[in-house]
PyMOL commands that place a pseudoatom at each C-alpha (Angstrom):
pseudoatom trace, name=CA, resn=UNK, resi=1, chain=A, elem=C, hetatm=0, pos=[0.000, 0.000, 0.000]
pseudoatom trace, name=CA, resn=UNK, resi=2, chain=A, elem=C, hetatm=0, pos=[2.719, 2.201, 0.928]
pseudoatom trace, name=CA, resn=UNK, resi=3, chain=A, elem=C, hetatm=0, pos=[4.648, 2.070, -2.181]
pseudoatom trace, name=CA, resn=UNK, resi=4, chain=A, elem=C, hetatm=0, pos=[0.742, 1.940, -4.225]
pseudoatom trace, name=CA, resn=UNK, resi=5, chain=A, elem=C, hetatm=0, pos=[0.355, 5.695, -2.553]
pseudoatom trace, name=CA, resn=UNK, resi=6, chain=A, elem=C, hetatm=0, pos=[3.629, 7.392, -1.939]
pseudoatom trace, name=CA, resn=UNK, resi=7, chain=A, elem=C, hetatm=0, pos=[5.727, 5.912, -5.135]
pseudoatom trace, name=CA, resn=UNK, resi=8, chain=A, elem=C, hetatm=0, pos=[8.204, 4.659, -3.392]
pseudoatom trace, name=CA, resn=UNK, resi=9, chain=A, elem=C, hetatm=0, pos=[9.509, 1.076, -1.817]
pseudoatom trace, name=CA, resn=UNK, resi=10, chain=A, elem=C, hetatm=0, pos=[10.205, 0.725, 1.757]
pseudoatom trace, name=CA, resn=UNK, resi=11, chain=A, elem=C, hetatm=0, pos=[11.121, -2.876, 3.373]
pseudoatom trace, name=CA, resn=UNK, resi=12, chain=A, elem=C, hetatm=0, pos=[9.513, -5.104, 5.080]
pseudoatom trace, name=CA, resn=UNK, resi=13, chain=A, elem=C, hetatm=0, pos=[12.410, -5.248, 7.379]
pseudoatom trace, name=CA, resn=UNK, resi=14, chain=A, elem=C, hetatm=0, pos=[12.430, -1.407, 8.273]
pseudoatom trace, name=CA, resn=UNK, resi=15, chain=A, elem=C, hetatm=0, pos=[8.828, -1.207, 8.547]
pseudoatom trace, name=CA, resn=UNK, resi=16, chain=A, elem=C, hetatm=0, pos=[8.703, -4.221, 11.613]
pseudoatom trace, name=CA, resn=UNK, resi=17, chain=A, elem=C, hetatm=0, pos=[11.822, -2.645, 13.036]
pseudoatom trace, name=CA, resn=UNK, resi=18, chain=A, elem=C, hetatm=0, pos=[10.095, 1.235, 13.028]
pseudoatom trace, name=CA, resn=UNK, resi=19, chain=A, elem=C, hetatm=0, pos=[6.806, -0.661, 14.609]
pseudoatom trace, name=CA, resn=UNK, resi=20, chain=A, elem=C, hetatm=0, pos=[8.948, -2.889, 17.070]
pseudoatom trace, name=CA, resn=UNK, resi=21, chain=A, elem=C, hetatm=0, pos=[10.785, 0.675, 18.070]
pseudoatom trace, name=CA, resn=UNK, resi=22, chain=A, elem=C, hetatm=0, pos=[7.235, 2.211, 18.759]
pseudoatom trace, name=CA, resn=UNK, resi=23, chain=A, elem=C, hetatm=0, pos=[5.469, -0.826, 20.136]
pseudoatom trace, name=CA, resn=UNK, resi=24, chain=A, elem=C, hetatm=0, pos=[3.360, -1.087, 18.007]
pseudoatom trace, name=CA, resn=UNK, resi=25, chain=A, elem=C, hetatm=0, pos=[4.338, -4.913, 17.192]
pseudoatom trace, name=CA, resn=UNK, resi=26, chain=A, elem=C, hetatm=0, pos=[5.306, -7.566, 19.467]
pseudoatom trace, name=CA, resn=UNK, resi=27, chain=A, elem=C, hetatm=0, pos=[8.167, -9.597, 18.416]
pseudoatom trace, name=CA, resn=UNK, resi=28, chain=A, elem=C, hetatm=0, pos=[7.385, -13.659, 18.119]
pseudoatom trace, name=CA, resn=UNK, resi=29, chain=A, elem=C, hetatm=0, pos=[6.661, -15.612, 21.709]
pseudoatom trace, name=CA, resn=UNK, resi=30, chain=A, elem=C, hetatm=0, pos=[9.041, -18.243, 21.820]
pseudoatom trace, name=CA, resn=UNK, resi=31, chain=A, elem=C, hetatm=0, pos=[8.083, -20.609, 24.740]
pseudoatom trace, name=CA, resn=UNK, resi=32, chain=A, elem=C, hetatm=0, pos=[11.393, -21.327, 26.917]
pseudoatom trace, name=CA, resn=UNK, resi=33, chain=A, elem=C, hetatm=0, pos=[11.079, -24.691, 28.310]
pseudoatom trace, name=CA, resn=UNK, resi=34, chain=A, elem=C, hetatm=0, pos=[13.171, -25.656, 31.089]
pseudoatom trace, name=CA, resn=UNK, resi=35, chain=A, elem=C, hetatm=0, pos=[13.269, -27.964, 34.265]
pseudoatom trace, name=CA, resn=UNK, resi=36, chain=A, elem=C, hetatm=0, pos=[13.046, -27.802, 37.924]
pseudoatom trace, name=CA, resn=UNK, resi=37, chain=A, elem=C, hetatm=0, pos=[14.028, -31.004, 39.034]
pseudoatom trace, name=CA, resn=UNK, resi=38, chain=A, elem=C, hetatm=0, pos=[16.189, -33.819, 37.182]
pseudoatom trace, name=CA, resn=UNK, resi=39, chain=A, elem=C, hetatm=0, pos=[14.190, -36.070, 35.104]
pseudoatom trace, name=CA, resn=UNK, resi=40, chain=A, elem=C, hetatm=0, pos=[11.112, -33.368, 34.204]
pseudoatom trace, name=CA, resn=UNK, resi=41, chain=A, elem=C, hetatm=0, pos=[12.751, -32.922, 30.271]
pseudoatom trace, name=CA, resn=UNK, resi=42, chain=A, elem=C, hetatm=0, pos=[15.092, -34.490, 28.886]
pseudoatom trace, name=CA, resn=UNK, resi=43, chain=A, elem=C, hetatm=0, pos=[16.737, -32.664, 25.621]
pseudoatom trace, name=CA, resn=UNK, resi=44, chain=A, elem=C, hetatm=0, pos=[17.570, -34.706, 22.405]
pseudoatom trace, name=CA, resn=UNK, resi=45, chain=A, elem=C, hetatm=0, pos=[19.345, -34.535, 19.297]
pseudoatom trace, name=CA, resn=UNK, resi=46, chain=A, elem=C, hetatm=0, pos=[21.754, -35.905, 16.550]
pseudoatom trace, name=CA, resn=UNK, resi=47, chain=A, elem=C, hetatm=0, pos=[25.174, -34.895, 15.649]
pseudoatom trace, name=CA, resn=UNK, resi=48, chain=A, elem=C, hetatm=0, pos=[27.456, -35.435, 12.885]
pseudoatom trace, name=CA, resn=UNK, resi=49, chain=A, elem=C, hetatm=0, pos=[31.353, -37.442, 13.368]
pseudoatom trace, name=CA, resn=UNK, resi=50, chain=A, elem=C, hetatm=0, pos=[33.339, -38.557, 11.165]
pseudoatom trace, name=CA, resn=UNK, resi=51, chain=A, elem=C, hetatm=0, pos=[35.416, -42.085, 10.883]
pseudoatom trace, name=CA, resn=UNK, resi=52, chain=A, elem=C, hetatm=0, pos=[38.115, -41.600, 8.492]
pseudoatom trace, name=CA, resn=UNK, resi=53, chain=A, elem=C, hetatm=0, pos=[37.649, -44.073, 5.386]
pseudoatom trace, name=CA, resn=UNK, resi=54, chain=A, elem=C, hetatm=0, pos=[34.435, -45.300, 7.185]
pseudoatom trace, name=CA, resn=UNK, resi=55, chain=A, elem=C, hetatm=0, pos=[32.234, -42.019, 6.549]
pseudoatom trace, name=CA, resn=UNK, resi=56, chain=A, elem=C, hetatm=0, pos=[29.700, -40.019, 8.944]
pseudoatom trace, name=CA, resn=UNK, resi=57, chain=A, elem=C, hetatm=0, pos=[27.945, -41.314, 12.065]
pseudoatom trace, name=CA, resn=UNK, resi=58, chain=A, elem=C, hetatm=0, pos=[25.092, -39.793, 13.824]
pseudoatom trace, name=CA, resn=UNK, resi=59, chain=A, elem=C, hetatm=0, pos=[25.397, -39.269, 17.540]
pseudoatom trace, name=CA, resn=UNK, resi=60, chain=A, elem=C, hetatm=0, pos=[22.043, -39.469, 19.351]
pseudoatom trace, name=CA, resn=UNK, resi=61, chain=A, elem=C, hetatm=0, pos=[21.869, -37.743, 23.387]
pseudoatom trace, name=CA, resn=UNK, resi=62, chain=A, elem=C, hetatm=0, pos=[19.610, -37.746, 25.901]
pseudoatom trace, name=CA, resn=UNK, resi=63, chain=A, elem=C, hetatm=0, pos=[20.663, -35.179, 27.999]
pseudoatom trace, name=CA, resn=UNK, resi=64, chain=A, elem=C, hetatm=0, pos=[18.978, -33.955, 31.960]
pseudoatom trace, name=CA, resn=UNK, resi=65, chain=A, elem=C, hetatm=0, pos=[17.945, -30.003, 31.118]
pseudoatom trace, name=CA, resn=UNK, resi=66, chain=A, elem=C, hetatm=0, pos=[17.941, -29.808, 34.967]
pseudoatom trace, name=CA, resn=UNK, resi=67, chain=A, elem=C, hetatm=0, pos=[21.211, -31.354, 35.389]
pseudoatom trace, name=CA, resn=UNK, resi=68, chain=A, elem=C, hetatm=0, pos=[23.083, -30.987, 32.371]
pseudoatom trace, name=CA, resn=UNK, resi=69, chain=A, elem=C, hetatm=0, pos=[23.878, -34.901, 33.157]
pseudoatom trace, name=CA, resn=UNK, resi=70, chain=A, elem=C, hetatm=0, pos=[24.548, -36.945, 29.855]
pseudoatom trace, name=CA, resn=UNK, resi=71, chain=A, elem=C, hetatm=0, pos=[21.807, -39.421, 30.363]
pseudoatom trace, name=CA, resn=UNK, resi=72, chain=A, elem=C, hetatm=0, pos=[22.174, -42.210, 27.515]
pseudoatom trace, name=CA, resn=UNK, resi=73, chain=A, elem=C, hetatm=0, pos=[23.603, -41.977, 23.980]
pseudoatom trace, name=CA, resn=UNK, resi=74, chain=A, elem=C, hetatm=0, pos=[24.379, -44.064, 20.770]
pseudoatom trace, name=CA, resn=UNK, resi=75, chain=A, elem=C, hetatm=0, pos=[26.705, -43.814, 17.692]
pseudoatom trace, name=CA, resn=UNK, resi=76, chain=A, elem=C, hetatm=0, pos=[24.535, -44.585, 14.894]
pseudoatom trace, name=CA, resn=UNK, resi=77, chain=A, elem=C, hetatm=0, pos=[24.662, -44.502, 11.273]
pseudoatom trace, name=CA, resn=UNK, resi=78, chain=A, elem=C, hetatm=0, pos=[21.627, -43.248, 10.607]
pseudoatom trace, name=CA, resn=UNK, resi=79, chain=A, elem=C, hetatm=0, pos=[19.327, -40.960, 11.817]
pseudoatom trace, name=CA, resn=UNK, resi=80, chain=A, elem=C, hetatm=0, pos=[15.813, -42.817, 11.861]
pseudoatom trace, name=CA, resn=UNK, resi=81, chain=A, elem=C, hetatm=0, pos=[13.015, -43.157, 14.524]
pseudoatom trace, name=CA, resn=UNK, resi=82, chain=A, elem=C, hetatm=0, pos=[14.192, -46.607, 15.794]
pseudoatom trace, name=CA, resn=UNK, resi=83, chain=A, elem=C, hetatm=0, pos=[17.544, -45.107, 17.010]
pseudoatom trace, name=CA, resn=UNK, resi=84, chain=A, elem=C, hetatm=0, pos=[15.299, -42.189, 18.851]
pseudoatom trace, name=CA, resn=UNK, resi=85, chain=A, elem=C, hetatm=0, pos=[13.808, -45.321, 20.565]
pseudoatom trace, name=CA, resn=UNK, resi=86, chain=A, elem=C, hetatm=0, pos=[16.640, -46.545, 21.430]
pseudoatom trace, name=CA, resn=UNK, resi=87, chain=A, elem=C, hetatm=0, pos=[18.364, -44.485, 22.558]
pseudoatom trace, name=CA, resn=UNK, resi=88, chain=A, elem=C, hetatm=0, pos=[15.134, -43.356, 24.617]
pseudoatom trace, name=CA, resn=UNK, resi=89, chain=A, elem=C, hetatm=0, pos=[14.869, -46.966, 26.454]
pseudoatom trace, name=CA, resn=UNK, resi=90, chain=A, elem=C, hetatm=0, pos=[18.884, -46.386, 27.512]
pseudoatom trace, name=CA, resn=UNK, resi=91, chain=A, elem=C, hetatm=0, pos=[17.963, -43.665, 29.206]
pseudoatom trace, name=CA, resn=UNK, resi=92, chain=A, elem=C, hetatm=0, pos=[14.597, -44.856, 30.901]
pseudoatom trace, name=CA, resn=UNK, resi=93, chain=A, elem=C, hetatm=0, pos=[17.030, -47.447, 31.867]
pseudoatom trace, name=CA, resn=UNK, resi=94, chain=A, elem=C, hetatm=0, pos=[19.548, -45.557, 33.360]
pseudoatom trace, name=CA, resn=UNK, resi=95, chain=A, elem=C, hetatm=0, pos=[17.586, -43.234, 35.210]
pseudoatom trace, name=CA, resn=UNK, resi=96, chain=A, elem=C, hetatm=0, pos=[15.000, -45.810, 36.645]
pseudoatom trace, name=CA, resn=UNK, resi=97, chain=A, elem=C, hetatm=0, pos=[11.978, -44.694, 35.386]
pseudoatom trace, name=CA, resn=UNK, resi=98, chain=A, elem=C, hetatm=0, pos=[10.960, -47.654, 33.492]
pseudoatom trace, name=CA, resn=UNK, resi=99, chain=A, elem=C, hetatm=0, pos=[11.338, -49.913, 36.578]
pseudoatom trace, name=CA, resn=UNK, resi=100, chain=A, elem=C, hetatm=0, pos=[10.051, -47.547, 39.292]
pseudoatom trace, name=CA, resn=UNK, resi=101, chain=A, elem=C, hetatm=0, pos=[6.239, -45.566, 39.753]
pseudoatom trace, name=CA, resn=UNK, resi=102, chain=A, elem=C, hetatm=0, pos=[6.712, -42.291, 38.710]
pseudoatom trace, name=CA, resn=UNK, resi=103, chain=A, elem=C, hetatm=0, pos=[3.852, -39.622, 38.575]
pseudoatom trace, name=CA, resn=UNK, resi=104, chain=A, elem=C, hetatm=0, pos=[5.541, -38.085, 35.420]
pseudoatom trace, name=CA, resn=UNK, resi=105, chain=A, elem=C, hetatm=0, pos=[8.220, -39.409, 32.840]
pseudoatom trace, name=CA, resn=UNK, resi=106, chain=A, elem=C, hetatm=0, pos=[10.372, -36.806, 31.725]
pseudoatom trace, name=CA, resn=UNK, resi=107, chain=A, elem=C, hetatm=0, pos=[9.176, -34.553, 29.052]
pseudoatom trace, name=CA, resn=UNK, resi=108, chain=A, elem=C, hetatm=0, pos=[11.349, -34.980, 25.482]
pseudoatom trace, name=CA, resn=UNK, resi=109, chain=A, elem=C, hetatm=0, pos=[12.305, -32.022, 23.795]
pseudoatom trace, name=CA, resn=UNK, resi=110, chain=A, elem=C, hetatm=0, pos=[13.960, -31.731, 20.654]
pseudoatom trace, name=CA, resn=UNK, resi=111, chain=A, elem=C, hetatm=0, pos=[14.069, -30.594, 17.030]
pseudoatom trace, name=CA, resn=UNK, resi=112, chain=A, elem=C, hetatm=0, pos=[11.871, -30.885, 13.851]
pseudoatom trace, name=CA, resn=UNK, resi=113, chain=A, elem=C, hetatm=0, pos=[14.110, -33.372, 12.511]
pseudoatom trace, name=CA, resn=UNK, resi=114, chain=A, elem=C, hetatm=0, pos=[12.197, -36.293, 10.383]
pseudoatom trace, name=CA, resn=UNK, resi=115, chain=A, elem=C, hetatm=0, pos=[13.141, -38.989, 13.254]
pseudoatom trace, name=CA, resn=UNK, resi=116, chain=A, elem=C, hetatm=0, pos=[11.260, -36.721, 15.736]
pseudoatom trace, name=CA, resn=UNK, resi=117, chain=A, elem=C, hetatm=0, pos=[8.559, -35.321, 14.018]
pseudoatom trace, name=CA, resn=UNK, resi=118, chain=A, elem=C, hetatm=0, pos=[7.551, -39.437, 13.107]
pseudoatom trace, name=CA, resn=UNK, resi=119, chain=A, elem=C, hetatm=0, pos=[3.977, -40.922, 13.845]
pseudoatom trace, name=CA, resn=UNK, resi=120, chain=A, elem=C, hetatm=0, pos=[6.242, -44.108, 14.908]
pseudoatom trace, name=CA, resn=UNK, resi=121, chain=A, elem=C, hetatm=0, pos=[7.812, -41.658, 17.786]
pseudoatom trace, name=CA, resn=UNK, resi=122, chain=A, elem=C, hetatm=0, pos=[4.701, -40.231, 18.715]
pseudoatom trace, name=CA, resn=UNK, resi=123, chain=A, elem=C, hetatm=0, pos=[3.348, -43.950, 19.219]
pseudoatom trace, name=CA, resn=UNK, resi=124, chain=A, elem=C, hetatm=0, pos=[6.461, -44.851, 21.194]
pseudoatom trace, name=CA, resn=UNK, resi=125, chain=A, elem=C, hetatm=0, pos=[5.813, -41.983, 23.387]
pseudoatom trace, name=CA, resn=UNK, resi=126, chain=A, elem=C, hetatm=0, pos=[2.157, -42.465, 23.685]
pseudoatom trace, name=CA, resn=UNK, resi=127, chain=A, elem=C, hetatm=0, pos=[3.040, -46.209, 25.156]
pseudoatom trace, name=CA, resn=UNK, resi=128, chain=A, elem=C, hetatm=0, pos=[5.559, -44.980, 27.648]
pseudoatom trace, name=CA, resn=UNK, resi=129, chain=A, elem=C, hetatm=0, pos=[3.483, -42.533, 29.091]
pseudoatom trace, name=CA, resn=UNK, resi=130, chain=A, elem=C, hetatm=0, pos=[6.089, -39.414, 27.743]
pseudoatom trace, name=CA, resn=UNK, resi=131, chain=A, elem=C, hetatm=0, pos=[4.933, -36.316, 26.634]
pseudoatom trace, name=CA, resn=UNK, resi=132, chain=A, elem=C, hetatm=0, pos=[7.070, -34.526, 23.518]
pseudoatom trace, name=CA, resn=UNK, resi=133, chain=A, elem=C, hetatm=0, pos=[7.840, -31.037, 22.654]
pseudoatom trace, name=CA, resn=UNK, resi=134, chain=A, elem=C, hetatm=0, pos=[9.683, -29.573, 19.606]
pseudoatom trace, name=CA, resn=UNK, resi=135, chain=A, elem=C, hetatm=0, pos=[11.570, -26.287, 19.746]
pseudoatom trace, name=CA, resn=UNK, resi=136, chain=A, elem=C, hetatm=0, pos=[10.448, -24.075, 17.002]
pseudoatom trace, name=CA, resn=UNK, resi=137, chain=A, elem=C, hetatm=0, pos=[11.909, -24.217, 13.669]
pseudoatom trace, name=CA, resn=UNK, resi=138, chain=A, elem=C, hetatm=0, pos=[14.942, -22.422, 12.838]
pseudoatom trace, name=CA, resn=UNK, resi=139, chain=A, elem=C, hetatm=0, pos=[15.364, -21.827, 16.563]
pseudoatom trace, name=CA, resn=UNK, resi=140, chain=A, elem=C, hetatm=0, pos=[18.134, -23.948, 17.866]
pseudoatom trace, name=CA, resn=UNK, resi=141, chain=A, elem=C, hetatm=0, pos=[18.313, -22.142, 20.910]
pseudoatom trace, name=CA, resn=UNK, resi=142, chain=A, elem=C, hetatm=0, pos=[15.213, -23.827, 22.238]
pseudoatom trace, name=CA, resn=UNK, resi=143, chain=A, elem=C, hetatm=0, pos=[18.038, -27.055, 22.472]
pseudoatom trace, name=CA, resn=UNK, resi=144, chain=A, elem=C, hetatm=0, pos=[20.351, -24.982, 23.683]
pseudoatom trace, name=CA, resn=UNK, resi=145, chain=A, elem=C, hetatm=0, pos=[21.932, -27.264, 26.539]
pseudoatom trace, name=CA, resn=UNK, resi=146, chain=A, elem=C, hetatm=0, pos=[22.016, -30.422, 24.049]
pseudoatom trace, name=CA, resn=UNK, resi=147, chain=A, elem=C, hetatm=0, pos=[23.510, -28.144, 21.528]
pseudoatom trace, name=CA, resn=UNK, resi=148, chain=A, elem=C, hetatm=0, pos=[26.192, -26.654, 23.520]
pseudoatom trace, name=CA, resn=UNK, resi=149, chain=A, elem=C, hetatm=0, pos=[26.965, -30.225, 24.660]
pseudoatom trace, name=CA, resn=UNK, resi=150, chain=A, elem=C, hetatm=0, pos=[27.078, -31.386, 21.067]
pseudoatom trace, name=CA, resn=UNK, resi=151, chain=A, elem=C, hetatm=0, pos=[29.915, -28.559, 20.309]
pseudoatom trace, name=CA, resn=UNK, resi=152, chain=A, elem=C, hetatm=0, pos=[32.041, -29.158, 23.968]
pseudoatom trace, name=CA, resn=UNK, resi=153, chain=A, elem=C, hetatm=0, pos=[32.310, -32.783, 22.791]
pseudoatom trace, name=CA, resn=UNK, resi=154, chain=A, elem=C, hetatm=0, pos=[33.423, -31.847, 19.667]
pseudoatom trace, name=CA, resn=UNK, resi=155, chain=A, elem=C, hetatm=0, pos=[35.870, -29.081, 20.328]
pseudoatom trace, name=CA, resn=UNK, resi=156, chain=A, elem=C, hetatm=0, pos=[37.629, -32.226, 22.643]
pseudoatom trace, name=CA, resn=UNK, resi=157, chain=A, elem=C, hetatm=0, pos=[37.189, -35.552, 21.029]
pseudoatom trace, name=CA, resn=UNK, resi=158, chain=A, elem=C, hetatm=0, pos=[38.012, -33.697, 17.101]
pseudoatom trace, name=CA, resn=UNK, resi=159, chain=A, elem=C, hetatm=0, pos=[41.312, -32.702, 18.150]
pseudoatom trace, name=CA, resn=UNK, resi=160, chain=A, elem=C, hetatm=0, pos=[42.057, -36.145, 16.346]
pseudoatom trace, name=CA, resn=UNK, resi=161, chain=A, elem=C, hetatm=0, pos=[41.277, -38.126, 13.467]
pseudoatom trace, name=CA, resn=UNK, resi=162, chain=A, elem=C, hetatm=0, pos=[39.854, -41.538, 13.769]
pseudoatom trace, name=CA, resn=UNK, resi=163, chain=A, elem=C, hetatm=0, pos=[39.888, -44.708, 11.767]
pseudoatom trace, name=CA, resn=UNK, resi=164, chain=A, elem=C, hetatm=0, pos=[37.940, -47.054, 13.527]
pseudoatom trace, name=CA, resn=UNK, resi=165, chain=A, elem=C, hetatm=0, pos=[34.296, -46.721, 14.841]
pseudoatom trace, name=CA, resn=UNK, resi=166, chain=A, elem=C, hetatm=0, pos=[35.726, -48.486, 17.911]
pseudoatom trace, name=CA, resn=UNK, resi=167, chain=A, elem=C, hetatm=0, pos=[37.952, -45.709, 18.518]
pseudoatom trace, name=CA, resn=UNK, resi=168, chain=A, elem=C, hetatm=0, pos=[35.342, -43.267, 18.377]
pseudoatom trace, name=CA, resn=UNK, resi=169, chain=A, elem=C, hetatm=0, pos=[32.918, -44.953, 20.972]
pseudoatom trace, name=CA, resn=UNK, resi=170, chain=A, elem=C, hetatm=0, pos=[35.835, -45.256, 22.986]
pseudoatom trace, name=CA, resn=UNK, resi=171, chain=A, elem=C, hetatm=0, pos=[36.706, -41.130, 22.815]
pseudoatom trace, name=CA, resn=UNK, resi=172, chain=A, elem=C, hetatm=0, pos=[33.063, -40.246, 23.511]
pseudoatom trace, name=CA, resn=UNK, resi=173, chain=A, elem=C, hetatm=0, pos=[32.559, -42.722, 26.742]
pseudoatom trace, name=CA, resn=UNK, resi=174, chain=A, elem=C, hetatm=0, pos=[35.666, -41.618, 28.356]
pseudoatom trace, name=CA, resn=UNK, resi=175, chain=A, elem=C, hetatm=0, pos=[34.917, -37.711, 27.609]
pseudoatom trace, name=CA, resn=UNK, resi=176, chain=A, elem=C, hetatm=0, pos=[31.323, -38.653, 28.636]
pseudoatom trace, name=CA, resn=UNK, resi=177, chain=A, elem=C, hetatm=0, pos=[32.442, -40.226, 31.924]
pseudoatom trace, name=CA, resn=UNK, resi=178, chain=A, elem=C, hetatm=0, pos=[34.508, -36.927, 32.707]
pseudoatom trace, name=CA, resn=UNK, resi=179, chain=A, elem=C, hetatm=0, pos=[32.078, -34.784, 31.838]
pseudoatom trace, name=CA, resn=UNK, resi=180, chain=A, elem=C, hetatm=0, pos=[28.737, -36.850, 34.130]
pseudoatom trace, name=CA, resn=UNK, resi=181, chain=A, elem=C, hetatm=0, pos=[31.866, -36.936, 37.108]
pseudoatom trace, name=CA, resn=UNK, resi=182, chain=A, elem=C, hetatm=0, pos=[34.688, -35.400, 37.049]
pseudoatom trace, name=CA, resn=UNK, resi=183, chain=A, elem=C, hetatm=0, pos=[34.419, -31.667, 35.627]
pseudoatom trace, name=CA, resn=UNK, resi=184, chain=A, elem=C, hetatm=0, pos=[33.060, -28.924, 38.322]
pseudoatom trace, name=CA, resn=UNK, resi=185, chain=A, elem=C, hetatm=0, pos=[30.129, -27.413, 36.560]
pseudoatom trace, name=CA, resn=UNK, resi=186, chain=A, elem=C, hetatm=0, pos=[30.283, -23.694, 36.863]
pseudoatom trace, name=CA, resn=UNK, resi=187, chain=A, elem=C, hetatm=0, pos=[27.284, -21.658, 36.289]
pseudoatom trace, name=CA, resn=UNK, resi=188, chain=A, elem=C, hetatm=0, pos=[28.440, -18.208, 34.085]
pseudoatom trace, name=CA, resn=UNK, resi=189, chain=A, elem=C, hetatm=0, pos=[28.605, -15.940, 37.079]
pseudoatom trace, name=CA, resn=UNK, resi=190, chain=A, elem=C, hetatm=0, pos=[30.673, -18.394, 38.943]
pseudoatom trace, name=CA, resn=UNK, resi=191, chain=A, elem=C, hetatm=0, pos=[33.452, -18.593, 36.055]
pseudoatom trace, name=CA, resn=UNK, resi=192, chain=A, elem=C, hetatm=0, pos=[33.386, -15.054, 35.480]
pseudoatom trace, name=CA, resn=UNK, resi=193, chain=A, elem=C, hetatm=0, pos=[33.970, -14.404, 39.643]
pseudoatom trace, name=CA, resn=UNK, resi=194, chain=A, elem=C, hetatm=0, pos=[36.633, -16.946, 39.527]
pseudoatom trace, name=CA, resn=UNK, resi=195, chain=A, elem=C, hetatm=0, pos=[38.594, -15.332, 36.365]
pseudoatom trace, name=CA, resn=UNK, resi=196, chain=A, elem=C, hetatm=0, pos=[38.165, -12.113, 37.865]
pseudoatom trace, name=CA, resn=UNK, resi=197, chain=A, elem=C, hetatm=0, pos=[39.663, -13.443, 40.866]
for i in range(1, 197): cmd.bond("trace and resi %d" % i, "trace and resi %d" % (i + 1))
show_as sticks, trace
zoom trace
């Protein structure tokens, strides 16, 4: 209409950022998910390694939003709804919800990705009692945690080449071990107070 009546083009860009300034627009509600207590949502997702002369695996995580704990995960070479599942039933195993009463199972949250968005997922979910919820697309901060994971394994365990799947596995379980026990998770303000001194 604008450039109909006044002959000239203005963006759509300029025009949300001039209502945005004025409040005339809201920007988009993005609902921020996040736990109270371990085992309320668990965050999920796939990453990409390679295996020299072997080719790309998929690494699938179940990781405590609460806790930041690294709950169950699988090198895969593929990224389809089966390995969801089982990965999934490692960590129901792990934690103890599958043999114990609980009043909720954990909440999964992940991506859009095909193996999550699946009617066979939503079934699997449906048995175990688990409810699902996907961040919202292009909006990778909604996994934030499981991302940020994903590149702190990386920026360790790629410092070398492998050649073997087996030597892979073996890289993630022992940086996966550290990580669960042996590192001394600071929150932000507690790293910045200690580098300040």
């Amino acid at each position: 209409m604008f450039t109909d009546t006044e002959q000239y083009f203005v963006s759509e860009v300029s025009v949300c950022r001039i209502l945005k300034a004025h409040d005339m627009i809201t920007s988009p509600a993005y609902i921020v998910v996040t736990a109270a207590a371990i085992n309320q949502l668990w965050q999920t997702d796939f990453t990409y390694l390679k295996v020299i002369g072997w080719g790309w695996f998929c690494l699938s995580t179940i990781l405590d939003d609460y806790s930041r704990y690294i709950i169950s995960w699988k090198l895969c070479t593929n990224m389809k709804t089966e390995d969801v599942t089982d990965i999934l039933d490692l960590a129901l195993q792990a934690s103890g919800c599958d043999q114990v009463h609980v009043v909720h199972k954990p909440r999964l949250l992940s991506d859009n990705g095909s193996s999550y968005v699946s009617s066979g997922l939503a079934d699997w979910l449906q048995d175990k009692g688990m409810k699902h919820s996907r961040g919202a697309p292009y909006h990778p901060q909604t996994q934030g945690k499981i991302e940020r994971w994903h590149q702190t394994l990386k920026n360790r365990i790629l410092l070398e080449n492998y050649f073997l799947p087996g030597d892979l596995e073996l890289q993630i379980r022992t940086f996966i071990d550290h990580y669960n026990h042996h590192r001394h998770p600071l929150t932000g303000r507690q790293a910045k107070r200690r580098r300040e001194g």
